[in-house]
Structures are given as structure tokens and as C-alpha cells.
C-alpha positions in Angstrom: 0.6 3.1 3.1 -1.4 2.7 0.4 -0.7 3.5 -3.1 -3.3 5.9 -4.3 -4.0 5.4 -8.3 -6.3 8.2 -8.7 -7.9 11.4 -7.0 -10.8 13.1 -6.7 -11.3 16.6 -5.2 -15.0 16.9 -3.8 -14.1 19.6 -1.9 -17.2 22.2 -1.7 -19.6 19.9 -3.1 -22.2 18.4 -0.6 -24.5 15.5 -0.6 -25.1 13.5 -3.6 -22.2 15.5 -5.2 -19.5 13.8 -3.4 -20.7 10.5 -4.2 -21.9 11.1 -7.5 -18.2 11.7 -9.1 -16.5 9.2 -6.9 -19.2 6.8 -9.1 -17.7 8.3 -12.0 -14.4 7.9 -10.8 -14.5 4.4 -9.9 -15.9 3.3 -13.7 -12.9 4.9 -15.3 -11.1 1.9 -12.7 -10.2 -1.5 -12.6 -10.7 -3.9 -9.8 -8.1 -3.4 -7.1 -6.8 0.2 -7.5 -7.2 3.1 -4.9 -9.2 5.9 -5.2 -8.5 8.8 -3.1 -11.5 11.7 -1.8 -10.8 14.8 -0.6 -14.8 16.2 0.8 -15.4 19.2 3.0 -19.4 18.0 3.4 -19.0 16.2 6.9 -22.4 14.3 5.7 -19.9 12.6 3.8 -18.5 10.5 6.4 -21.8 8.7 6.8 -22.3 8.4 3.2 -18.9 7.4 2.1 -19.3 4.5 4.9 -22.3 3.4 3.5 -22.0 3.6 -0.1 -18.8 0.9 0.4 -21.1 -1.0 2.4 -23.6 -1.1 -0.4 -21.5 -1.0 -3.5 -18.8 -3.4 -2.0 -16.0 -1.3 -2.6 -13.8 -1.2 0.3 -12.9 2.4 2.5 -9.8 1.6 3.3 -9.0 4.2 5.3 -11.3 7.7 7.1 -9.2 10.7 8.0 -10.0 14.1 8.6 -7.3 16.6 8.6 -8.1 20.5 9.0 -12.0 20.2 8.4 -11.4 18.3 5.3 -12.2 14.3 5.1 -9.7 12.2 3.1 -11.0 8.6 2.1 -9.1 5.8 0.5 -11.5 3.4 -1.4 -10.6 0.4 -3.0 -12.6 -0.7 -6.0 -13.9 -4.2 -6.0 
């Protein structure tokens, strides 16, 4: 389990709005601690996977639970 440092509630926002304030999120961060997402957009499982991919921040973890998609990122 990891431990989660700060949260973000996307839920109801869709595509770039999801991604947009985890952006914001992560600057307010240092290097190492865990951001947690909570999106109801299920475009955001493709995005979330690529903006890690391209930003080199790490998704630790994908879940969804009751239509909602929780995602653990961890900020390089």
C-alpha cells in the first residue's frame, strides 16, 4: 500500500480537465510523493497512461471501483 501524500477529485470533469489539475497538483509536489485521482471521464484511463508515459511520472497503480477510476501517480 502506498502512502498517498495528496488528492485530487476530478470527478465530473472530462478530457483535458482531468489532466489539467493533476499538472497543477504535481507542481505544488516534490519528487517522490504520491498523488492520488479520483476521475469519472473513462477517457481518462488512456490519458492518465499516457501522460506518465510522457511526463515520466510513474502510475503506480489503475483501479476502477463503481464507475469511478482511482490512479496513484508518483512524481518524478
Amino acid at each position: 500500500m502506498h502512502k498517498v501524500d495528496k488528492e485530487l477529485d476530478a470527478r465530473g470533469l472530462n478530457c483535458p480537465l482531468p489532466i489539467l489539475r493533476t499538472k497543477q497538483s504535481l507542481a505544488g509536489m516534490v519528487s517522490g510523493q504520491i498523488l492520488k485521482i479520483i476521475a469519472t471521464d473513462p477517457g481518462s484511463v488512456i490519458d492518465f497512461q499516457v501522460f506518465a508515459e510522457q511526463t515520466g511520472n510513474e502510475l503506480l497503480s489503475l483501479a476502477e471501483v463503481e464507475r469511478e477510476f482511482i490512479f496513484l501517480l508518483k512524481k518524478r
